[in-house]
TILUMLUM-118113 format. One record per residue: residue number from 0; residue in one letter; x, y, z of N, C-alpha, C in turn. Coordinates in Angstrom, 2 decimals. Example, Ala and Ser with C-alpha at 12.3 -4.5 7.8 and 13.67 -1.06 7.14 Angstrom:
BEGIN
<0; a; <13.19; -5.69; 7.80>; <12.30; -4.50; 7.80>; <13.20; -3.30; 7.80>>
<1; s; <12.85; -2.25; 7.08>; <13.67; -1.06; 7.14>; <12.90; 0.03; 7.87>>
% end
This chain:
BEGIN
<0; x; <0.85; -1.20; 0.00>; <0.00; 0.00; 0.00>; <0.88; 1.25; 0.00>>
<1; x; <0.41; 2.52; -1.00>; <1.53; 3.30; -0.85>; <1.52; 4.05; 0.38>>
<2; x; <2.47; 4.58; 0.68>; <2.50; 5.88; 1.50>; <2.74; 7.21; 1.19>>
<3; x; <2.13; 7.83; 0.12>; <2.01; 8.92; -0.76>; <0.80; 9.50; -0.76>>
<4; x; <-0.20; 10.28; -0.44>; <-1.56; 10.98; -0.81>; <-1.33; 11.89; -0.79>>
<5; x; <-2.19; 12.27; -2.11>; <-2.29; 13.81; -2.56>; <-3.36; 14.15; -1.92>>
<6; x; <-3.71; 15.46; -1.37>; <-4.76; 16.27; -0.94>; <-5.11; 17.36; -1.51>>
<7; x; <-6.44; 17.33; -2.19>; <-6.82; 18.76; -2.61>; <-7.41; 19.71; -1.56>>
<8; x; <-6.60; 20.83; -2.09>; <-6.74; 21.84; -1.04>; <-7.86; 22.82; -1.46>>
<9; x; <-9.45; 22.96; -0.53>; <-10.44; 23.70; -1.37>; <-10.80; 25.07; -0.55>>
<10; x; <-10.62; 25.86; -1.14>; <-11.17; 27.39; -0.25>; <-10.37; 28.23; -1.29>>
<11; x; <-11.18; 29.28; -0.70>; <-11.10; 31.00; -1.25>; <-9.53; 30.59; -1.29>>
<12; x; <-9.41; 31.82; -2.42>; <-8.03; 31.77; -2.99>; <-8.55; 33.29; -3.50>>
<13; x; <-8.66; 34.48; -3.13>; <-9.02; 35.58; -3.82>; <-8.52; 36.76; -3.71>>
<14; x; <-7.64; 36.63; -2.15>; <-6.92; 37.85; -1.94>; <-5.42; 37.66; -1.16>>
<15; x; <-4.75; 38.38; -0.50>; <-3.08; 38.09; -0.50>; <-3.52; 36.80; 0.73>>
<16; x; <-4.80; 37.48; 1.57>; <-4.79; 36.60; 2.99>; <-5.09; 35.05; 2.67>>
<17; x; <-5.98; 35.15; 1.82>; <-6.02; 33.58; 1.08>; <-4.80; 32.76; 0.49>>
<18; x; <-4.18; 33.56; -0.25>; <-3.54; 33.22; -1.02>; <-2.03; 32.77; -0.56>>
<19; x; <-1.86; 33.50; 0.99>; <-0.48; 33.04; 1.42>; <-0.77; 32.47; 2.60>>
<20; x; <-2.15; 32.28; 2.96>; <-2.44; 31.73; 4.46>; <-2.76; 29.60; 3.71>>
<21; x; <-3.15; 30.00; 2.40>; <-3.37; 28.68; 1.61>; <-1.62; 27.73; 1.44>>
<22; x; <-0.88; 28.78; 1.36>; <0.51; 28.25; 0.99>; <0.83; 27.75; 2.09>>
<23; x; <1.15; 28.84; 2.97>; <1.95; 28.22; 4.56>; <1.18; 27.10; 5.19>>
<24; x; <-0.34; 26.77; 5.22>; <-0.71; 25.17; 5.36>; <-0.43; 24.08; 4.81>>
<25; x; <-0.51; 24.33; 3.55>; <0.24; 23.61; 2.68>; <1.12; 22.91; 2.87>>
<26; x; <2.42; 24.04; 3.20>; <3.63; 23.56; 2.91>; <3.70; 23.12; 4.65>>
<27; x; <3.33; 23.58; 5.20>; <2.90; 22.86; 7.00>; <2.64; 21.36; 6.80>>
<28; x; <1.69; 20.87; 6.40>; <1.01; 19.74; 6.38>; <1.98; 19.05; 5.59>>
<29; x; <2.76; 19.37; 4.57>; <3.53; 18.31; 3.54>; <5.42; 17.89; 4.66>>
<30; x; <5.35; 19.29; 5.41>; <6.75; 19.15; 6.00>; <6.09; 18.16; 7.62>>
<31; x; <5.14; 18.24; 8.19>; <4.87; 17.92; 9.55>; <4.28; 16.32; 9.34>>
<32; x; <4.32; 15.72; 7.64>; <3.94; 14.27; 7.54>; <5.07; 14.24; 7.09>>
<33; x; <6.15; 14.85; 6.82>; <7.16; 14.68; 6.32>; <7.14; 13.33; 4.55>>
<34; x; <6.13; 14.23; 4.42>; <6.07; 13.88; 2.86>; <5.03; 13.05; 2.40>>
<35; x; <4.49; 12.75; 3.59>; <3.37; 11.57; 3.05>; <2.32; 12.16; 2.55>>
<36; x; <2.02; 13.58; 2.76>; <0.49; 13.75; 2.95>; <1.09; 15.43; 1.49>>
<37; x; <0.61; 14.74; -0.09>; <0.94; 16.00; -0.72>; <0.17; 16.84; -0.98>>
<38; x; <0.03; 18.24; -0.94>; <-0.89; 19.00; -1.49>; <-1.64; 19.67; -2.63>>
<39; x; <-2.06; 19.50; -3.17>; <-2.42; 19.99; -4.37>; <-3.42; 21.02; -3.94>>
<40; x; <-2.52; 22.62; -4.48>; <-3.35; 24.45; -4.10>; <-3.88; 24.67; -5.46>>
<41; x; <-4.96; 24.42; -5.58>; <-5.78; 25.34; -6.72>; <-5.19; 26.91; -7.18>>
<42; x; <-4.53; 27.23; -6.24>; <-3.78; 29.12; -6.69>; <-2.87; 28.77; -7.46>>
<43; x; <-1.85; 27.56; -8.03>; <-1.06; 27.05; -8.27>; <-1.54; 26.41; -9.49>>
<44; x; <-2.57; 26.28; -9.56>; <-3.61; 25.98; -11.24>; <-4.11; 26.80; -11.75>>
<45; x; <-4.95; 28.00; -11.51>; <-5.68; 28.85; -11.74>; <-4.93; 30.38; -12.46>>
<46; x; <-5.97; 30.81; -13.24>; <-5.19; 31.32; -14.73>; <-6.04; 32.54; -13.76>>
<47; x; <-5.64; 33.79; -13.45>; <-6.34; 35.05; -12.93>; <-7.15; 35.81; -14.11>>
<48; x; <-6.90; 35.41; -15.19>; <-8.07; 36.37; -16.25>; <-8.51; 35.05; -17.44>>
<49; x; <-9.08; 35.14; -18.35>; <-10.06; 34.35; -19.26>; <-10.71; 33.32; -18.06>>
<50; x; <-11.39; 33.95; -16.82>; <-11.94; 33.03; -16.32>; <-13.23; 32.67; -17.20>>
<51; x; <-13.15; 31.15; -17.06>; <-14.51; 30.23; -17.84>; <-14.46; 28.52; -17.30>>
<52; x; <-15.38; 28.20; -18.27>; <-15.86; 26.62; -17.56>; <-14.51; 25.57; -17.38>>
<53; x; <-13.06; 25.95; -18.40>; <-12.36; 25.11; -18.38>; <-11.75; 25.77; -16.88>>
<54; x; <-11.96; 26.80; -16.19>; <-11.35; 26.28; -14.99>; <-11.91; 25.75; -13.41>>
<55; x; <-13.06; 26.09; -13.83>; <-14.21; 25.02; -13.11>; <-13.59; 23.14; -13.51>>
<56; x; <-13.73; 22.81; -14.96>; <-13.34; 21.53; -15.03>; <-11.52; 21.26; -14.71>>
<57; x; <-10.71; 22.24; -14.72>; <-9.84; 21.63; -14.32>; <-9.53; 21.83; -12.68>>
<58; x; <-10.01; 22.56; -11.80>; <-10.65; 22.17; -10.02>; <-11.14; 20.82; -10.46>>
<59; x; <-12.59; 20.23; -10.59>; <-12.64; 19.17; -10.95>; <-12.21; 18.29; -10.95>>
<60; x; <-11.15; 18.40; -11.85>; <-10.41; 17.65; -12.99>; <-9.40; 16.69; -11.16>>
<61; x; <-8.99; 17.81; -10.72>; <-7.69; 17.38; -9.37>; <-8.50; 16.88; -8.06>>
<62; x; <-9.63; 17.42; -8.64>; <-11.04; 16.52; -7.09>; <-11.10; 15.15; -7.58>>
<63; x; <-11.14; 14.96; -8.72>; <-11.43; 13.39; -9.27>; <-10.02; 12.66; -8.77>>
<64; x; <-8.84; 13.01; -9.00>; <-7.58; 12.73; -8.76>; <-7.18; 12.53; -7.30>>
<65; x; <-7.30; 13.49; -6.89>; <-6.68; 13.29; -5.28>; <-7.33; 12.52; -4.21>>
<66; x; <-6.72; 11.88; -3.14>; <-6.92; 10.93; -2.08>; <-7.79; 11.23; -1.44>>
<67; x; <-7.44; 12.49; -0.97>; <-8.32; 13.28; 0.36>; <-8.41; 14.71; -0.36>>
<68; x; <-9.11; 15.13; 0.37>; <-9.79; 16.97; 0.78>; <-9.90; 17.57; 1.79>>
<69; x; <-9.29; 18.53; 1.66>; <-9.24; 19.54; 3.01>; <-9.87; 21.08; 2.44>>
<70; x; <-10.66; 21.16; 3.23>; <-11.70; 22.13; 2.57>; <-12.06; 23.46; 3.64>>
<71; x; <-11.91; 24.40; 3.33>; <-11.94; 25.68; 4.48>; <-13.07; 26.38; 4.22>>
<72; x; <-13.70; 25.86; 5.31>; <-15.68; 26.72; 5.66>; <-15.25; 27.59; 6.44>>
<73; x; <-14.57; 28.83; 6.13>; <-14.55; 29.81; 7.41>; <-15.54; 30.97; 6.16>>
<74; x; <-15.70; 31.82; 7.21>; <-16.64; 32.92; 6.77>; <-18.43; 32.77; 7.37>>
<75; x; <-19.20; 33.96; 7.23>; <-20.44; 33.90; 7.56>; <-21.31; 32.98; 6.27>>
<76; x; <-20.43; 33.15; 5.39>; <-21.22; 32.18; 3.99>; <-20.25; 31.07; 3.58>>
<77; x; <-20.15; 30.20; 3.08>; <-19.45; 29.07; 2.85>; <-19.34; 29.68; 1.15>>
<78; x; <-17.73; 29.64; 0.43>; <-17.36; 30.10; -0.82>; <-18.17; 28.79; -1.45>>
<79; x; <-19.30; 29.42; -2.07>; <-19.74; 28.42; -3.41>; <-19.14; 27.72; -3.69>>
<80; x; <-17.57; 27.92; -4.62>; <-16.84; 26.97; -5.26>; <-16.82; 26.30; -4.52>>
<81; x; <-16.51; 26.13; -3.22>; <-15.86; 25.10; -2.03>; <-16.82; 24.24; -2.00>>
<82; x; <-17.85; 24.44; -1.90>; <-19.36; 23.57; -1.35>; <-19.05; 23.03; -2.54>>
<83; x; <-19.13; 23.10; -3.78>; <-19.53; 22.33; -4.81>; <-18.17; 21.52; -5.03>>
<84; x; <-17.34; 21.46; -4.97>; <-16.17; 20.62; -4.52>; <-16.28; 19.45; -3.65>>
<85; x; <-16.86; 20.15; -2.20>; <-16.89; 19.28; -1.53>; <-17.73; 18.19; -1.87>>
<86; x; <-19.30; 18.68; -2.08>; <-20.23; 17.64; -3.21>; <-19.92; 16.89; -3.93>>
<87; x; <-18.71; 17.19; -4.75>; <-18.37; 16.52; -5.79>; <-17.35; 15.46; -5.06>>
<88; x; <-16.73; 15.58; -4.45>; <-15.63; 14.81; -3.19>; <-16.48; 13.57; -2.47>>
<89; x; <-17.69; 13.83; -2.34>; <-18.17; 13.05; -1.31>; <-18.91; 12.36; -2.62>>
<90; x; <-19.47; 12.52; -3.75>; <-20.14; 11.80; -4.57>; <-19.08; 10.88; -5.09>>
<91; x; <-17.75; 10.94; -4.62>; <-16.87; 9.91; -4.93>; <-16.15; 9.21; -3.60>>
<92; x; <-16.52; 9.72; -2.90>; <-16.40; 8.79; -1.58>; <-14.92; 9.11; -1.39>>
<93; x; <-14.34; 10.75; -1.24>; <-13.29; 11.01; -1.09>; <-13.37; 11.58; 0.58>>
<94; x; <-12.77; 10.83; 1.43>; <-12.49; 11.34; 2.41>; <-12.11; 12.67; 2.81>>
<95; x; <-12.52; 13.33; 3.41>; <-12.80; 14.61; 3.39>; <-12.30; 15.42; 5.12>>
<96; x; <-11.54; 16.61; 5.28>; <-11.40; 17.19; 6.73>; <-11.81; 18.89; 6.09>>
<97; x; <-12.78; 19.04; 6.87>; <-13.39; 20.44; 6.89>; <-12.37; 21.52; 7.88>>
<98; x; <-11.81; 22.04; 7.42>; <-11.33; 23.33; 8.42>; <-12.19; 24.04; 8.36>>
<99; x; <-12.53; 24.76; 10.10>; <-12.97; 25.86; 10.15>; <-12.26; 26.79; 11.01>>
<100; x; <-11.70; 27.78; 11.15>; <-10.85; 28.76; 12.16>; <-11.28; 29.86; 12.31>>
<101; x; <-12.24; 30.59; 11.40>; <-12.97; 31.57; 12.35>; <-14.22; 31.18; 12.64>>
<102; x; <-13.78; 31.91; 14.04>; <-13.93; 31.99; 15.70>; <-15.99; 32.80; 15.60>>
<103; x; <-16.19; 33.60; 14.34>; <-17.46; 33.95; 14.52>; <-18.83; 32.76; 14.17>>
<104; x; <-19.65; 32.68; 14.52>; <-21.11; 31.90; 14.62>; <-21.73; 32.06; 13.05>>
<105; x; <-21.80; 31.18; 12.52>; <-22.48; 31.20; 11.55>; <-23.25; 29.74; 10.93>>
<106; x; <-24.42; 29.90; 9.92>; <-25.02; 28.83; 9.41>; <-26.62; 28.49; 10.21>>
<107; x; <-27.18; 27.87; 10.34>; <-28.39; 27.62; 10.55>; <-28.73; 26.42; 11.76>>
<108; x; <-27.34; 26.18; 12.37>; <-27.39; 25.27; 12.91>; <-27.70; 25.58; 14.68>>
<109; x; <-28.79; 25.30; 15.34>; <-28.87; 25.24; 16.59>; <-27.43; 25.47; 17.78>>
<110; x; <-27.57; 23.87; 17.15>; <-26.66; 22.98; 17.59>; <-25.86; 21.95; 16.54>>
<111; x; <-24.14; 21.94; 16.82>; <-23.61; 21.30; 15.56>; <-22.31; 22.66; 14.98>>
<112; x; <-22.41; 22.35; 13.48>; <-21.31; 23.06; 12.68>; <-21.67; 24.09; 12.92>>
<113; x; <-20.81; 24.89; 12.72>; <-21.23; 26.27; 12.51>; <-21.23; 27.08; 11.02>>
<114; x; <-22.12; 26.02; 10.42>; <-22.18; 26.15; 8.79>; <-23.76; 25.89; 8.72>>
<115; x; <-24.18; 26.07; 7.13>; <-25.52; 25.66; 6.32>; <-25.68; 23.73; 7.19>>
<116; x; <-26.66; 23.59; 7.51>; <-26.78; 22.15; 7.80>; <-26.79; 21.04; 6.58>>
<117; x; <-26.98; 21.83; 5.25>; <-26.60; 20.51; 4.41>; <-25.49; 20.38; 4.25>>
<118; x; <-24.63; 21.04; 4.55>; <-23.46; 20.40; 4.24>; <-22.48; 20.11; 5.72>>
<119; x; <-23.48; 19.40; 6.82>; <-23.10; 18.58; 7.63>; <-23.33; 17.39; 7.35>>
<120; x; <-22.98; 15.91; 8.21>; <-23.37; 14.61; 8.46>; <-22.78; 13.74; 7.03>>
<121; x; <-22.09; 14.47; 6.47>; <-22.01; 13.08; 5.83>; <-20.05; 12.39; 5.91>>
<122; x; <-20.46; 11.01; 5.21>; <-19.46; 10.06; 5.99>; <-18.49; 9.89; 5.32>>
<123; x; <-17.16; 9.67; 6.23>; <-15.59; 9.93; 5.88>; <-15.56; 11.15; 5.75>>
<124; x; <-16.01; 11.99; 6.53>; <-15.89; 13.05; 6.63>; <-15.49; 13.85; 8.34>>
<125; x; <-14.57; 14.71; 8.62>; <-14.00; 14.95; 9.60>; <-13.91; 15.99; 9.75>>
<126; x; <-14.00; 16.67; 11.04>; <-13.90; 18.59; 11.49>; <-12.85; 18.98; 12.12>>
<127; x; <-11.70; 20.05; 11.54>; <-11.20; 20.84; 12.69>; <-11.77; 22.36; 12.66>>
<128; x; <-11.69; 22.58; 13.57>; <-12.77; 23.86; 14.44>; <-12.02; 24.11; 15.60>>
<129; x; <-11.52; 25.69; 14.97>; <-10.46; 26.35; 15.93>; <-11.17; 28.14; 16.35>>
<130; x; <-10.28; 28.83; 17.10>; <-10.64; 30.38; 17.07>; <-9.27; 30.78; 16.77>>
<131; x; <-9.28; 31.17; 15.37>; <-8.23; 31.30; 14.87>; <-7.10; 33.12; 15.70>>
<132; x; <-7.84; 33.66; 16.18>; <-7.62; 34.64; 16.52>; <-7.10; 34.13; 18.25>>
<133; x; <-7.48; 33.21; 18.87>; <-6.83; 32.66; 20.19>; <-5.59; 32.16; 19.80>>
<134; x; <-5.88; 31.35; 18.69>; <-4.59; 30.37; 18.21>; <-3.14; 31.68; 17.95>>
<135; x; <-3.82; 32.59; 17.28>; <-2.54; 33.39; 16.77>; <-1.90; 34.32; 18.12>>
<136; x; <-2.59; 34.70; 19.14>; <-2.47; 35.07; 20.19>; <-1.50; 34.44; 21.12>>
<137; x; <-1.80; 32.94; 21.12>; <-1.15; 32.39; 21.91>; <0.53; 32.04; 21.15>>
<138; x; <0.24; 32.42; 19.53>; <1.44; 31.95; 19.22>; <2.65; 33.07; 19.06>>
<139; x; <1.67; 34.27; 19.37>; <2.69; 35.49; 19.28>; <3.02; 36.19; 20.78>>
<140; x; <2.40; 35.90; 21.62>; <2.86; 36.30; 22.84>; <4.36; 35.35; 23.10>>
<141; x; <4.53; 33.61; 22.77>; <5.55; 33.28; 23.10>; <7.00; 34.07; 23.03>>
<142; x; <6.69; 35.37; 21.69>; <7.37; 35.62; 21.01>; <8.89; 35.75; 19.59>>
<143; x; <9.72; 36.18; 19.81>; <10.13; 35.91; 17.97>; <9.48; 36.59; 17.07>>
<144; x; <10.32; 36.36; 15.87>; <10.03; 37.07; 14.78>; <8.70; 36.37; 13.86>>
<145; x; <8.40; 37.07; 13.03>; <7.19; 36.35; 12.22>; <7.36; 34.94; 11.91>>
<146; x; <8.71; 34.43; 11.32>; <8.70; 33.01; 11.41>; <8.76; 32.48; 12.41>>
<147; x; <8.87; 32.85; 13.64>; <9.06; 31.75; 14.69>; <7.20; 31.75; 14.95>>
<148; x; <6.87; 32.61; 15.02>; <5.13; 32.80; 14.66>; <4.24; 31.82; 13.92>>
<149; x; <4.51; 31.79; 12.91>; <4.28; 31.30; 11.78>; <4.27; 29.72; 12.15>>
<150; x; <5.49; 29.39; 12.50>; <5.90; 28.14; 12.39>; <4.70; 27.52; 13.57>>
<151; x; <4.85; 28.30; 14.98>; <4.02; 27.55; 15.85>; <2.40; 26.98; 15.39>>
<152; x; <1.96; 28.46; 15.05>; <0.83; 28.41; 14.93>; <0.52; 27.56; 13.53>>
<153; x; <0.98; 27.38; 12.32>; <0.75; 26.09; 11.11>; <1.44; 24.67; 11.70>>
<154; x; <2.60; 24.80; 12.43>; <3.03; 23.58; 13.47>; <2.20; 22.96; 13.64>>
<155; x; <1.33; 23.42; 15.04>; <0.17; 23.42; 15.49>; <-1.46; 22.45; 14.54>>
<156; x; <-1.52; 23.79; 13.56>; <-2.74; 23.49; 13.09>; <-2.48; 21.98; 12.27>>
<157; x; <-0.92; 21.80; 11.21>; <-0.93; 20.89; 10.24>; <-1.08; 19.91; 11.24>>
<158; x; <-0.41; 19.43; 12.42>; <-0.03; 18.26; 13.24>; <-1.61; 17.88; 13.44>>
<159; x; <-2.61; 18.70; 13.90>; <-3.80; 18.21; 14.16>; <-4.60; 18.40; 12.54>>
<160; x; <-4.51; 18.48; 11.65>; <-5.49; 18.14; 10.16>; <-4.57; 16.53; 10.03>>
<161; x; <-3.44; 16.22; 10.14>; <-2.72; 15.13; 9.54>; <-3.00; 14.22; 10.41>>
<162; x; <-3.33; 14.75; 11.37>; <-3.82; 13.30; 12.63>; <-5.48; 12.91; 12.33>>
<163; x; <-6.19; 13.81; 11.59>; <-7.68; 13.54; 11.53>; <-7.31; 12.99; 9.91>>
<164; x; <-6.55; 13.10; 9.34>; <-6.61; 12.45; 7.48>; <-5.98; 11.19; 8.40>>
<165; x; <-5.12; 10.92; 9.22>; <-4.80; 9.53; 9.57>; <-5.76; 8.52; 9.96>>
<166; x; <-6.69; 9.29; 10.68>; <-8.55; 8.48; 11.23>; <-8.93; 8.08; 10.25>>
<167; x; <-9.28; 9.08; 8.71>; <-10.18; 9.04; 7.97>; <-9.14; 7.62; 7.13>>
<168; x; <-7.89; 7.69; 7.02>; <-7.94; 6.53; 6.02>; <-8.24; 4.79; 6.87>>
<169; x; <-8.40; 4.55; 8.31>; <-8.94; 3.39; 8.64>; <-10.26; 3.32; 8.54>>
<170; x; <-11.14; 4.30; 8.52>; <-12.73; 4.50; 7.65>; <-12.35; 3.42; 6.31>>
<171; x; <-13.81; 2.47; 6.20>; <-13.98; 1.53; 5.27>; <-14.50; 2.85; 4.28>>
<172; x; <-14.10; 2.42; 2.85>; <-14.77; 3.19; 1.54>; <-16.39; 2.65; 1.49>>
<173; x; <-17.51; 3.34; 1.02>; <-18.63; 2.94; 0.76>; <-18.65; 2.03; -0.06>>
<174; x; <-17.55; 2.12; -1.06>; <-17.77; 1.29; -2.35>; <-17.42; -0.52; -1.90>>
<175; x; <-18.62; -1.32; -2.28>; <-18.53; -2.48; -1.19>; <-18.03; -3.40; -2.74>>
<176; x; <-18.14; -2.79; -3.68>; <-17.81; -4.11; -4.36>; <-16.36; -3.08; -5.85>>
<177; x; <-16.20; -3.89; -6.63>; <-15.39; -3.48; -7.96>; <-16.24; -2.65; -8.80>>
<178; x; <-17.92; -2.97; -9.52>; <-18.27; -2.66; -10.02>; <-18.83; -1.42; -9.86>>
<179; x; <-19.63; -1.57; -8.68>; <-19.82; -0.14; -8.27>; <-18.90; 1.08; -7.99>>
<180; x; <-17.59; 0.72; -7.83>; <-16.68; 1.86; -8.04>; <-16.48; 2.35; -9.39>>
<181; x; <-16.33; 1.65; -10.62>; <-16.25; 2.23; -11.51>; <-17.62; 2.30; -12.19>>
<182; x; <-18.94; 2.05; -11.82>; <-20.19; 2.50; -12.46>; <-19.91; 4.25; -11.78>>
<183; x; <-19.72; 4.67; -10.61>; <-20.14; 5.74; -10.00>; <-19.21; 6.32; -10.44>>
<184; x; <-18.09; 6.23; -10.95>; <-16.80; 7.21; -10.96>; <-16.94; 7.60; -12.84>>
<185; x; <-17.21; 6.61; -13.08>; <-17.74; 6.61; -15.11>; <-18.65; 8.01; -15.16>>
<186; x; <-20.36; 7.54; -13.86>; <-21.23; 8.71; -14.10>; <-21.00; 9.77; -13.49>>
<187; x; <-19.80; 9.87; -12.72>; <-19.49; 11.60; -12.10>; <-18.51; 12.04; -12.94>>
<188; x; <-17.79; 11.34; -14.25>; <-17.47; 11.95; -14.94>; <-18.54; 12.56; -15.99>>
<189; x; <-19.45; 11.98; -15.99>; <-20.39; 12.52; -17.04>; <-21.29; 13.87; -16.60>>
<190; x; <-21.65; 13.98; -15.00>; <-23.00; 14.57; -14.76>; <-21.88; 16.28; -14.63>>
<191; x; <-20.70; 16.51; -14.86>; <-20.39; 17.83; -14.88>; <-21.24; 18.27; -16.47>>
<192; x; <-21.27; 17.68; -16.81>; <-21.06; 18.14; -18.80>; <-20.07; 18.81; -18.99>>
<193; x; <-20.12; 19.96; -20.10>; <-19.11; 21.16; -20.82>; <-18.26; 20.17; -21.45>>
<194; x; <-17.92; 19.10; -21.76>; <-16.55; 18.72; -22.02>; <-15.53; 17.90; -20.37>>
<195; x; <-16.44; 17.84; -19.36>; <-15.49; 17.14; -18.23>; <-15.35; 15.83; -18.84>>
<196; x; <-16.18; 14.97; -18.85>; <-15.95; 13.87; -19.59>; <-14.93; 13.35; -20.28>>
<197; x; <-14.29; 14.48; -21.28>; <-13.06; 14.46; -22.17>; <-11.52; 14.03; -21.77>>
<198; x; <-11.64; 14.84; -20.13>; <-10.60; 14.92; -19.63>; <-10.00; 13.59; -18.99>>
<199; x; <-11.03; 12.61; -18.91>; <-10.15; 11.09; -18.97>; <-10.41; 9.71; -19.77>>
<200; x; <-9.44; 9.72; -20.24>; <-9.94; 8.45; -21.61>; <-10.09; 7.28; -20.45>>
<201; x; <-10.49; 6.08; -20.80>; <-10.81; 5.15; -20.22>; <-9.59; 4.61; -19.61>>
<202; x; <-8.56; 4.87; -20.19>; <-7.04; 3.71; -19.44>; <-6.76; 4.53; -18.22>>
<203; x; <-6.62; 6.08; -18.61>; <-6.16; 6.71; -17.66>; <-7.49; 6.82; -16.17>>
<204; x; <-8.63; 6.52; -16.10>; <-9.04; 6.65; -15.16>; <-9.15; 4.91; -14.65>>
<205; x; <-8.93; 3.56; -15.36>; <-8.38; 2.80; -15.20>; <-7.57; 2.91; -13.54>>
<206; x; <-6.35; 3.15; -14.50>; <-4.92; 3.09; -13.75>; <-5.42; 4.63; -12.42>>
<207; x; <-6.18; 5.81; -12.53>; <-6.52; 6.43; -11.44>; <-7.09; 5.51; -9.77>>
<208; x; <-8.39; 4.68; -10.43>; <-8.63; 3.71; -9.67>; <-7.78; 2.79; -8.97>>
<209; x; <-7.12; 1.84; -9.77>; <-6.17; 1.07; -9.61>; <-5.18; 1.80; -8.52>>
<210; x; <-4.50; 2.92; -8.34>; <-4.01; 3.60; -8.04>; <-4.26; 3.92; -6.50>>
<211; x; <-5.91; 4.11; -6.49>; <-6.31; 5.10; -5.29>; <-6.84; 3.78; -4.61>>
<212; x; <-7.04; 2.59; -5.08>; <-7.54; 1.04; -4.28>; <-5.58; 0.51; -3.60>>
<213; x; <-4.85; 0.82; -4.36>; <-3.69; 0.39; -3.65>; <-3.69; 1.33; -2.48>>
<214; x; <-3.71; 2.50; -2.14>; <-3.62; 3.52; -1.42>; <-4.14; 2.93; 0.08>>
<215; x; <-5.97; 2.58; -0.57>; <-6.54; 2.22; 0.53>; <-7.74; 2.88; 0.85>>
<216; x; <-7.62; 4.19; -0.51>; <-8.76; 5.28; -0.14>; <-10.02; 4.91; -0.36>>
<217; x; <-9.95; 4.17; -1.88>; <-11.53; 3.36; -2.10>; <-11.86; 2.33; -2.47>>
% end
């Protein structure tokens, strides 16, 4: 079985705070498994102008591909793209860890996430839920310069996301037999339309399968 998984990484990517708070987890989580656990950042795919459907299908394209998902519900609204990622993650029975780190109340829930309730309860699926503003507090009073900062507080956060992707891979896959893995993975290539379909000939999602059953993921 290998010891290699890629993780797609899903959340806002739209401004510097996204965009370098997305990196330093990243590269947290790949140095604190010390290599096991790789990341794949959508900011690192994504073309900033002719936005259109081919970059919807190529997000997609690395959700179909990767082991796991780590997906960031922070905000009073959950980023569209993200939700529909995650949907698409769980319609393939991709093990899944939700970050959430801000600390404000949001979603419809009583009691529970502090998100929309449909997109709680479902399985191989895992929560970290922090106050991201305690966390940074506690990591800057120790004091040091911004990297010694830095380091504690992604230290910190990667050590506990890599310990909940370690739970999620002794989780059994839904898929109970051969056939039904590749009936369901055939029709979630189809139900995007635009042309997703295109993007894997039959050998190559073959050998994808083949690939992600050695792993252990499905």
């Amino acid at each position: 079985m290998s010891n290699t998984h890629s993780i797609y990484f899903a959340g806002d990517l739209f401004n510097h705070k996204d965009l370098i708070g997305n990196l330093l987890l990243s590269e947290a989580i790949e140095k604190e498994s010390a290599g096991r656990y790789l990341c794949v950042v959508p900011q690192h795919l994504e073309q900033s102008t002719n936005r259109s459907i081919d970059i919807r299908n190529s997000d997609l394209r690395e959700v179909v591909k990767a082991d796991l998902i780590l997906l960031n519900f922070d905000g009073t609204e959950l980023d569209s793209g993200t939700v529909i990622e995650f949907l698409f993650a769980k319609v393939l029975d991709i093990p899944a860890v939700i970050l959430r780190s801000d600390f404000r109340a949001a979603g419809d829930q009583k009691r529970g996430d502090p998100w929309n309730l449909m997109c709680s309860g479902y399985p191989r699926t895992r929560r970290v839920s922090l106050n991201a503003m305690s966390w940074y507090q506690e990591a800057w009073k120790k004091g040091g310069g911004t990297s010694a900062i830095l380091e504690r507080f992604y230290g910190k956060l990667s050590k506990i996301i890599n310990a909940e992707f370690d739970m999620l891979l002794k989780e059994s896959s839904l898929f109970d037999n051969e056939q039904m893995l590749q009936n369901v993975y055939k029709w979630a290539l189809r139900f995007p339309g635009s042309g997703f379909s295109d993007l894997f000939c039959e050998e190559e999602l073959k050998t994808l399968l083949a690939a992600k059953q050695n792993k252990g993921t499905v």
